[in-house]
N, C-alpha and C positions, 0 to 999 in steps of 0.2 A: 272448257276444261276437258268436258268427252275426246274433242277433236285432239287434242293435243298426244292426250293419252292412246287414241287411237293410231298418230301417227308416229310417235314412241314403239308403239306394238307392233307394228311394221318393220320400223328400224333394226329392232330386236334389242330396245334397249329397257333398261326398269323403269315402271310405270309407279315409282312411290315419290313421294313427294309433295311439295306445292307448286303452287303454279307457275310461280317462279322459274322453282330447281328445273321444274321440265322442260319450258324453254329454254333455260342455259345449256340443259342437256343437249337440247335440240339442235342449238346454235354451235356446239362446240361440235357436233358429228356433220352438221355441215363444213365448217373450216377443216375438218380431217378429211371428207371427201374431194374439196375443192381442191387442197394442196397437193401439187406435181409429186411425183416419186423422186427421189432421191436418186442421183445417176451411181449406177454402182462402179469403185473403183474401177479401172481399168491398167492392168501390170503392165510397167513397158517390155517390151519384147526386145531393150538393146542389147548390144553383148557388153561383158565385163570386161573392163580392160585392165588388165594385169602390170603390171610396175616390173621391170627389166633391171638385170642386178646387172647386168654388160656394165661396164668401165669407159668414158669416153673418151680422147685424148684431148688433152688441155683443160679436165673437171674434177675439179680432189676430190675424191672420194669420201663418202664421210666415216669418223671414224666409229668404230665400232664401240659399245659399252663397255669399258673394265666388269672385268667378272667379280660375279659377288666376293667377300674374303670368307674365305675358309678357315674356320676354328676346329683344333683337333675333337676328336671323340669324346675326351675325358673333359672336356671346358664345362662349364654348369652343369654335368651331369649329375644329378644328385639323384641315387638310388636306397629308398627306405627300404630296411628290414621287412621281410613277410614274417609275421609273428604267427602266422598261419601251420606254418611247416614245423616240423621237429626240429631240432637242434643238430647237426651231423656228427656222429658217432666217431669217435677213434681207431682208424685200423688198428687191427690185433696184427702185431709182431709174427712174425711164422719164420721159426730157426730154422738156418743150414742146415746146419746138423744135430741127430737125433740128441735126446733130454732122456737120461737114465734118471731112475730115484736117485742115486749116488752122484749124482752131478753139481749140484748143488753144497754137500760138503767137501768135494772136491776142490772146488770153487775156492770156498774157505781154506781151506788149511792150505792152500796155494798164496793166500793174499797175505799182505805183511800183516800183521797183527799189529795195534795199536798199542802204546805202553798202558797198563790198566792204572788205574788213579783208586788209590786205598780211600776206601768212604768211610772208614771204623775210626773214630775219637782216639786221637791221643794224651794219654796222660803223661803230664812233665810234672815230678817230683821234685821238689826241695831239698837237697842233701848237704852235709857237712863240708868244712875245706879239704877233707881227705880224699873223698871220694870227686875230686875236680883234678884234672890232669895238672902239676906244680903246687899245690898243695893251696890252690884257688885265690883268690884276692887278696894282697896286703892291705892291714889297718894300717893309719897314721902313718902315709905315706907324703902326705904335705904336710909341712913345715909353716906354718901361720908368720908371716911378717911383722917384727915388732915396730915397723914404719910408724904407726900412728901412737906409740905408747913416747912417753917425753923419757928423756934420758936420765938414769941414775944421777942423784944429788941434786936435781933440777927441783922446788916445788912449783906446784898448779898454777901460783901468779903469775899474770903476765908482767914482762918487765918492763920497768917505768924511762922517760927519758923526760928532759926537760925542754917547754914549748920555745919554738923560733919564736924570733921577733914578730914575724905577720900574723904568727897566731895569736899573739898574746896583745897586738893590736887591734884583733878582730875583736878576742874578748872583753879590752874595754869599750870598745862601740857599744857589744852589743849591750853591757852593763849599764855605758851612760843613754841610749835609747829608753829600756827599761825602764830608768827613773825618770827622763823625761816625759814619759808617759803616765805613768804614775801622778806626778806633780800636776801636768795638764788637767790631768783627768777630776784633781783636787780641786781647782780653780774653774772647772766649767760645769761641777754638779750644781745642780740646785736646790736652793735653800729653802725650806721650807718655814711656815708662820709658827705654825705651832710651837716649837721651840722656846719664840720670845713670849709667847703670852703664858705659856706656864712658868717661867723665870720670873715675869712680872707678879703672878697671883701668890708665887712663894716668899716675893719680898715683901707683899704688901701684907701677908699674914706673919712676917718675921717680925713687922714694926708692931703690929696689935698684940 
């Protein structure tokens, strides 16, 4: 273990450990000494040889790339508001010519005037036919139709006429219907008991 440690101390490497770690130590700083160096690149020294844009005869040429397309200036351009800045101001107007105080009603009484519109209530009175230009609206100036009224000598009765033949056909039908119904109706009630057994109890206290 001394040995080992002392040949560590030489190496110039850490001496902690077990006995192990130290000869693995030991064993790895020998394969790093043994191992050849590494040859360091070496850059070739050739020349570069450059590609010739010459044209040859009898080799097409290749053709060139179509150029990118070009979109105007204003295509997707989308430019938001700076909320940052003020707002721009309105130029102030600056006249020709000079502004007296009098210019202004000049101005006016120059321009047409508008007709004025009366905004004051007016009152319309109700007056007599005299005071209406012609001596104002005639009364009873229609005449009512005596269209609907019946004629002098005429009374309210309506007047009678005597029935056709197919009317007065129609009314025996409906006459003799009527009583055949009736009759039917005679012949297909039903009869009830009671009837005969009070008949019976009144003859049989007639006899006593």
């Amino acid at each position: 273990m001394a040995d080992l440690r002392q040949e560590a101390k030489k190496r110039g490497l850490s001496l902690k450990g077990s006995k192990a770690t130290l000869i693995t130590r030991l064993q790895s700083d020998d394969q790093r000494r043994t191992a050849p160096p590494a040859p360091a690149a070496s850059r070739s020294s050739q020349p570069v040889r450059k590609a010739s844009t010459t044209e040859l005869p009898g080799v097409p040429s290749t053709p060139s790339p179509p150029p990118p397309p070009s979109f105007p200036k204003e295509f997707l351009e989308v430019k938001l508001p700076d909320l940052s800045t003020p707002a721009p101001q309105p130029q102030v107007q600056i006249p020709f010519l000079p502004d007296f105080w009098d210019s202004s009603r000049v101005k006016a009484e120059s321009a047409p005037q508008a007709p004025e519109t009366s905004t004051n209530p007016k009152m319309i009175a109700v007056a007599g036919d005299s005071t209406h230009p012609g001596g104002g609206p005639l009364h009873n100036v229609y005449v009512p139709s005596n269209s609907g009224s019946p004629p002098d000598g005429q009374g309210s009765a309506p007047p009678s006429r005597s029935l056709t033949p197919e009317e007065k056909r129609g009314v025996w039908q409906l006459l003799g219907l009527l009583a055949g119904c009736w009759i039917v109706a005679g012949f297909l009630e039903p009869r009830s008991a009671y009837p005969h057994e009070d008949t019976a109890a009144d003859k049989t206290s007639a006899t006593h």
